[in-house]
C-alpha positions, 0 to 999 in steps of 0.5 A, spaced: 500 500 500 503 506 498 503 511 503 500 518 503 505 524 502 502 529 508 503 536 508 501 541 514 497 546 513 493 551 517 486 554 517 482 558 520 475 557 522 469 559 526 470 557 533 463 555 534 465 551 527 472 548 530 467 547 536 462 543 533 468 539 529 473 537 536 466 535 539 464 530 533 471 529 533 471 526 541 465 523 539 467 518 535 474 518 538 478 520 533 484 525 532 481 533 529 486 531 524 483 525 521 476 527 522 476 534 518 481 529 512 475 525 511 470 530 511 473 532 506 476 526 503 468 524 502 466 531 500 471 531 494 471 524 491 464 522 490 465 521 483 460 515 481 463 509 477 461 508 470 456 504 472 452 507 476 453 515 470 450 509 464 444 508 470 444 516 470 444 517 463 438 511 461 434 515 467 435 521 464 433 520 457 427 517 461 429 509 459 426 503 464 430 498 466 423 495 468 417 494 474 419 490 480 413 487 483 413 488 491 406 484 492 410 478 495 417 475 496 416 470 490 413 476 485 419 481 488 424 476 486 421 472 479 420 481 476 429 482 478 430 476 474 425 479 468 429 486 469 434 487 462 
């Protein structure tokens, strides 16, 4: 696994903004650091995969993979296996 290069930097923000984030930080026991990294991190790379920008583009152009039949187990399962 390659390791990440780290670069120090310094921001400044709100208190009551910092506050919140030491808080939610504690909460779930990890460092102020690693916290904000990973808001981040999720804000920045939330790209969909090629899969998933097809199923968008069909939908916008208003194409229908098909009806799943929620009425009972049986119906549910027999209506996946008839989708495309």
């Amino acid at each position: 696994m390659e390791s990440a290069i780290k670069k120090q930097t310094a921001f400044r923000f709100d208190s009551d903004l910092l506050d919140m984030l030491k808080s939610a930080a504690k909460r779930e026991r990890r460092s102020l650091n690693n916290y904000v990294e990973c808001l981040l991190m999720d804000i920045m790379y939330t790209e969909p995969n090629e899969e998933t920008k097809a199923a968008i583009e069909e939908a916008r152009l208003g194409k229908s993979a098909g009806t799943i039949d929620t009425s009972s187990f049986e119906a549910f399962m027999k209506s996946l296996n008839e989708i495309e």
